[in-house]
C-alpha positions in Angstrom: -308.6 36.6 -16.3 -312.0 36.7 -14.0 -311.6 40.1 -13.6 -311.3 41.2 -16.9 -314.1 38.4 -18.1 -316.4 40.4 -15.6 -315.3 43.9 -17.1 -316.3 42.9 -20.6 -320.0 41.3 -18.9 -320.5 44.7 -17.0 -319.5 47.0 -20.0 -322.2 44.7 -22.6 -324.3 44.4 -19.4 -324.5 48.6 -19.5 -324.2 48.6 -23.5 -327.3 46.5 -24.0 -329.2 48.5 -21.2 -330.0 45.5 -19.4 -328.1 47.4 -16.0 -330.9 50.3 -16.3 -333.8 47.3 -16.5 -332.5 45.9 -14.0 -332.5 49.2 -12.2 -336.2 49.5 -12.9 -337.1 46.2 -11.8 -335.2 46.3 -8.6 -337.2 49.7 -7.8 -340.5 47.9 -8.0 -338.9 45.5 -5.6 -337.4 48.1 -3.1 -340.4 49.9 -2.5 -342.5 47.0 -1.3 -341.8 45.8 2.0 -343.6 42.6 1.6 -341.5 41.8 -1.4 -337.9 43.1 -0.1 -338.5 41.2 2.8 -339.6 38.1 0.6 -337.2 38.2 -1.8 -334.0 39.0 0.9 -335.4 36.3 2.9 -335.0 33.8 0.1 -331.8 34.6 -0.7 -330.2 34.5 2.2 -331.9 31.3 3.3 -331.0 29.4 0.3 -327.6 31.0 0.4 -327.0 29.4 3.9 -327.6 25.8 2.7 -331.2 25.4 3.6 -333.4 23.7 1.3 -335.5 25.8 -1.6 -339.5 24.6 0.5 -338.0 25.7 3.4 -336.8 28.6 2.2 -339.4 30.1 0.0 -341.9 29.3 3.0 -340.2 31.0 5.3 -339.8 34.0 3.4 -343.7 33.7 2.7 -344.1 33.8 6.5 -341.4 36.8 6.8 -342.8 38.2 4.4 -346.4 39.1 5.7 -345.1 39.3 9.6 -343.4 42.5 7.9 -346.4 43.9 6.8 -347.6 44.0 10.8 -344.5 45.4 12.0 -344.8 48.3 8.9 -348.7 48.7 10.3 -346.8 49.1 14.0 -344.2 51.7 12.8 -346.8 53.9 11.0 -349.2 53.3 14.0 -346.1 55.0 16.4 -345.4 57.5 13.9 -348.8 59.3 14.0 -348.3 59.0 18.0 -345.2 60.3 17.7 -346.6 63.0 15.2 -349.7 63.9 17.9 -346.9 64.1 20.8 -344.4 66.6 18.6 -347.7 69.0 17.3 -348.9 69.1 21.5 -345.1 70.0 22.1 -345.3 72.7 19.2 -348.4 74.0 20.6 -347.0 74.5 24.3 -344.1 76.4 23.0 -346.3 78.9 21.2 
């Protein structure tokens, strides 16, 4: 009976066009890696048991901490990108 309840959700889900909203939304979301971060970290926090404060502040903090360690990975990328264009030049 729960299976076939959630068939009939998905297909008026999909009907309505709510799925491709949702799609829209969620792209917003996926491309910022403050808000992925935030929003994963909340979820998962408050899906193992810990209180909503706690929670939402710790995604807060995971949140901006990611925005350093994005800042680090482009940082080593244009090293990296330097190292591969000197390697290119030798082999020329």
């Amino acid at each position: 009976m729960v299976t076939v309840t959630l068939a009939i959700v998905c297909a008026l889900a999909t009907h309505l066009g709510l799925t491709s909203a949702v799609g829209k939304a969620a792209s917003k979301v996926f491309g910022c890696t403050k808000c992925f971060t935030f929003w994963v970290s909340a979820v998962y926090l408050c899906a193992t048991n810990h209180s909503v404060p706690v929670s939402l502040a710790c995604a807060i903090v995971a949140s901006y901490l990611s925005v350093w360690v994005e800042i680090g990975f482009v940082f080593l990328n244009g090293k990296y990108n330097e190292l591969w264009e000197r390697v290119m030049r030798k082999k020329e």
